[in-house]
C-alpha positions in Angstrom: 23.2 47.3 38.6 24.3 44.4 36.1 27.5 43.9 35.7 28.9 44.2 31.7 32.5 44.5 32.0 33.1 41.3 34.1 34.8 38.2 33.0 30.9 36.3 33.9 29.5 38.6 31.6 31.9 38.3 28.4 32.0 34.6 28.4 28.2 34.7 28.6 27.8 37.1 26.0 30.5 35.3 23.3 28.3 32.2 24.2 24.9 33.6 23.1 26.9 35.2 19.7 27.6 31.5 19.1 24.8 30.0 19.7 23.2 32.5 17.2 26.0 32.0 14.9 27.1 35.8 15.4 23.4 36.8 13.5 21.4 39.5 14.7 18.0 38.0 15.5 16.1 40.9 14.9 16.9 41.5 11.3 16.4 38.0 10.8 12.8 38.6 12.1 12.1 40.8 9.0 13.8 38.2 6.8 17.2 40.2 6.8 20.8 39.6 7.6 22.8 41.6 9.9 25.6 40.5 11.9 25.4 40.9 15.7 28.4 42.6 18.2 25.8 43.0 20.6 23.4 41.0 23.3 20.3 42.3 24.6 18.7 41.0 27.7 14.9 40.7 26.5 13.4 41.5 30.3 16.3 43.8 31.4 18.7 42.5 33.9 18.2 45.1 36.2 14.4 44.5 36.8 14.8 40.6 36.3 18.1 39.6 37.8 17.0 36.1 38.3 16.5 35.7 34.6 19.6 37.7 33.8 22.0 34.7 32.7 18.9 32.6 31.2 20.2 31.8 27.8 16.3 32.1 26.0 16.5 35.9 27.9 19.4 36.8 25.8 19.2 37.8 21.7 22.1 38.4 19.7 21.5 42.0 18.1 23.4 44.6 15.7 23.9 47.6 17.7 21.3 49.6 15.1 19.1 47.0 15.9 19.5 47.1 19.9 18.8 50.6 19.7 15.6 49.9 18.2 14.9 47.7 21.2 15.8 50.0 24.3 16.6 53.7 24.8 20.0 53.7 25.4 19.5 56.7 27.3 17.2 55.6 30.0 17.3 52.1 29.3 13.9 51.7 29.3 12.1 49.3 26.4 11.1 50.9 23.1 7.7 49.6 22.1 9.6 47.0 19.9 11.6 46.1 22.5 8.8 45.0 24.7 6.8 43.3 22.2 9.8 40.9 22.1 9.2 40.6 26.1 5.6 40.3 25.7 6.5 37.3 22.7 9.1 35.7 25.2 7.5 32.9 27.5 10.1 33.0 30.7 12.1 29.3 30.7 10.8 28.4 27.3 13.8 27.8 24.6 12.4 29.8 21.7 15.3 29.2 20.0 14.2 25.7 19.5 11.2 26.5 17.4 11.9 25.7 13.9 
């Protein structure tokens, strides 16, 4: 199980909130602005643990907007939550796309 609480994992996370400049990338998907308190791992750390640090597999969220992308029950993907996976090429940069 993926570790959220340790020192590895809030440096990491405070990095990808910067590097999105604390936006939630979702919202700005449907042209809105939300800020973001949250990172989501697009393939979920637990089933991809060698992609689990991979900056282009972590998106700054809102928390409303994470829920829309995983239960946060079972942790499973909702359907929005894996069309992101299925848009994410593994190792590509997508944030550089202009």
């Amino acid at each position: 199980m993926f570790d959220y609480y340790g020192s590895k994992w809030k440096k990491k996370r405070e990095h990808i909130l910067k590097l999105d400049g604390y936006k939630c990338r979702v919202a700005k998907m449907y042209g809105k602005t939300e800020a973001a308190n949250t990172v989501h791992h697009i393939y979920p750390a637990d089933e991809y643990p060698e992609y689990a640090w991979c900056d282009w597999n972590l998106i700054s969220v809102s928390q409303a907007s994470h829920n829309k992308l995983e239960n946060r029950t079972t942790g499973e993907l909702t359907k929005l939550g894996q069309s992101l996976q299925d848009m994410t090429v593994p190792g590509k940069n997508w944030r550089a796309r202009k």
